[in-house]
C-alpha positions as CSV (number, residue, x, y, z in Angstrom):
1,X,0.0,0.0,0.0
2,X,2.9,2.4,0.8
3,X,4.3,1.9,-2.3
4,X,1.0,2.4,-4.6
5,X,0.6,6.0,-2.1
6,X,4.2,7.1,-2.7
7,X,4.2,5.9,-6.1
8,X,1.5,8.2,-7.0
9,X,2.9,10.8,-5.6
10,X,6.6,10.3,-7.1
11,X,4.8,9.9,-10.5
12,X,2.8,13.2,-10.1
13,X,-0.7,11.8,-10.0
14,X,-2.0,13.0,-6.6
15,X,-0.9,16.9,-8.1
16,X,-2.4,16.1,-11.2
17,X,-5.7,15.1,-9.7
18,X,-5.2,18.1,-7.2
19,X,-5.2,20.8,-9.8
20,X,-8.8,18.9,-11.4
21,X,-10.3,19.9,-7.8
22,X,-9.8,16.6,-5.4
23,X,-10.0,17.4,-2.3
24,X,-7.2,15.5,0.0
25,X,-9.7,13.7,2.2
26,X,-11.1,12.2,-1.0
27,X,-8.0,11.2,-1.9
28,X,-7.3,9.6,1.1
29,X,-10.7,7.9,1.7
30,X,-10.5,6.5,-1.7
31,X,-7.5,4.8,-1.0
32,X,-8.6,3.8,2.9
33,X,-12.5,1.9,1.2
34,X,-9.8,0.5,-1.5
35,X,-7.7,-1.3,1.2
36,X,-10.9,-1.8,3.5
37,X,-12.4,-3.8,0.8
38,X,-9.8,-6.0,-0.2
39,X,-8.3,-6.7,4.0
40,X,-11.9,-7.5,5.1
41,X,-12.5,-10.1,2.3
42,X,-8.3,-11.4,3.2
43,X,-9.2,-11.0,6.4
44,X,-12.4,-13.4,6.3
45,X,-10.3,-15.7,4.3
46,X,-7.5,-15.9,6.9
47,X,-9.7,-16.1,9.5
48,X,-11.8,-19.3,8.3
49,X,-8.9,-20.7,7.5
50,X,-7.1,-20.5,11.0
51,X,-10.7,-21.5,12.5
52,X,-11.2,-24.5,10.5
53,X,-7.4,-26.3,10.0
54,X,-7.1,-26.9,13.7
55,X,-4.6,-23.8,14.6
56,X,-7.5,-21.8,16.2
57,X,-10.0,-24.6,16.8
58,X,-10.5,-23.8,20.8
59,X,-10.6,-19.5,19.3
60,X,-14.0,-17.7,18.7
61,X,-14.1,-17.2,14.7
62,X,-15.2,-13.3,15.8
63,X,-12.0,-12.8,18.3
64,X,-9.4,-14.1,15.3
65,X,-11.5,-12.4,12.7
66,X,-11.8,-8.9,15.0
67,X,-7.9,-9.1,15.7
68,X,-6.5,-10.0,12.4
69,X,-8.8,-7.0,11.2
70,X,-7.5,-4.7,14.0
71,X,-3.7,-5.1,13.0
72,X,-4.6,-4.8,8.9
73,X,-6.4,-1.6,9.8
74,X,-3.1,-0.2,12.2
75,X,-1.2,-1.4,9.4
76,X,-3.2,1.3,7.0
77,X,-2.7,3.3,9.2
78,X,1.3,3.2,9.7
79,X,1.4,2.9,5.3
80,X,-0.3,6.6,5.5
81,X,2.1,7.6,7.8
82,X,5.4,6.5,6.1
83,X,4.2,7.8,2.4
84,X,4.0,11.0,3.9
85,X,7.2,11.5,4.7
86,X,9.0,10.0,1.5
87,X,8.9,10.8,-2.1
88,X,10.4,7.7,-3.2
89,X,8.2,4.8,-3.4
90,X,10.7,1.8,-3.0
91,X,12.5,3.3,-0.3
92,X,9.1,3.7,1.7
93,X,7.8,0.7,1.3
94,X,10.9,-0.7,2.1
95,X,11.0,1.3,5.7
96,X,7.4,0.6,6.4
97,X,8.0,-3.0,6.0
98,X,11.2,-2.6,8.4
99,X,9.6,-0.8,11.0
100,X,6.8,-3.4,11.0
101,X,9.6,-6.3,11.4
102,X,11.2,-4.1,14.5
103,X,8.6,-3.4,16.3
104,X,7.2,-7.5,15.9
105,X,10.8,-8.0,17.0
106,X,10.6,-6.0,20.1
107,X,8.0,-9.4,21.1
108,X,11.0,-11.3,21.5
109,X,12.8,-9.5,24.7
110,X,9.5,-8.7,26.2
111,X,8.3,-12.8,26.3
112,X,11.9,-13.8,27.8
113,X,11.2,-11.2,30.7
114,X,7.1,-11.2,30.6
115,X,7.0,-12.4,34.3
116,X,8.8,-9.5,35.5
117,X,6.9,-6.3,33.8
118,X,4.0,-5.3,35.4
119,X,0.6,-4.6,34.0
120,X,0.6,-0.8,32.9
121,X,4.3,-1.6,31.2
122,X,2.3,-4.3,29.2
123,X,-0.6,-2.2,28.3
124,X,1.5,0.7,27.4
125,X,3.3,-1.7,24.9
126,X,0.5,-2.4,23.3
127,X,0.1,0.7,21.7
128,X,2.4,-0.9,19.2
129,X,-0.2,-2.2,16.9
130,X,2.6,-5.3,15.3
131,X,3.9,-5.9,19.1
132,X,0.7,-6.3,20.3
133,X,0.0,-8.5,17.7
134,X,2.4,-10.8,18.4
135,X,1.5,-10.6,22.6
136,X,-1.8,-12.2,21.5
């Protein structure tokens, strides 16, 4: 997604469309329903498939489904963030896809020492959206 965003932008497009009288939050929502479509029907797909091949058989099909959505949505979310601040479309897509790795990485350190942290310094982790998907 980060890459289709700055790639418009590098090629001119989002200007281009600017000038014809698109307003940014157009722009933006177009882009937001375009992924919101697509995620919800992955989303589904994921989601019957972990509830039905034995990995999630014990889950609630709603809990996996309501999670998996929650992280693709954050994920949006951090994709807007990076394109803003690059004009280059393979070097942003290539740092949002880093800074998703890091922060699932930070999971690591934080289940070696989980017994020790108390509940706030969870919680406050959590605002993380790829670090608390990993915690669950």
């Amino acid at each position: 997604l980060t890459l289709y965003i700055v790639l418009e932008k590098e090629k001119g497009v989002k200007e281009g469309m600017r000038m014809m009288g698109l307003k940014d939050s157009v722009f933006w929502l177009s882009w937001i329903v375009t992924y919101l479509v697509i995620t919800v029907f992955l989303v589904i797909i994921l989601s019957l498939v972990f509830k039905f091949t034995g990995l999630g058989q014990l889950s609630n099909f709603l809990i996996i489904f309501l999670m998996t959505l929650s992280y693709a949505l954050s994920a949006l979310g951090i994709a807007c963030l990076v394109s803003a601040f690059f004009s280059k479309a393979k070097l942003a897509s290539g740092l949002a896809t880093f800074i998703t790795f890091l922060a699932s990485l930070i999971y690591l350190p934080i289940a070696l020492t989980a017994n020790s942290l108390s509940r706030p310094q969870i919680l406050s982790m959590c605002l993380l959206s790829p670090l608390s998907f990993s915690m669950a």
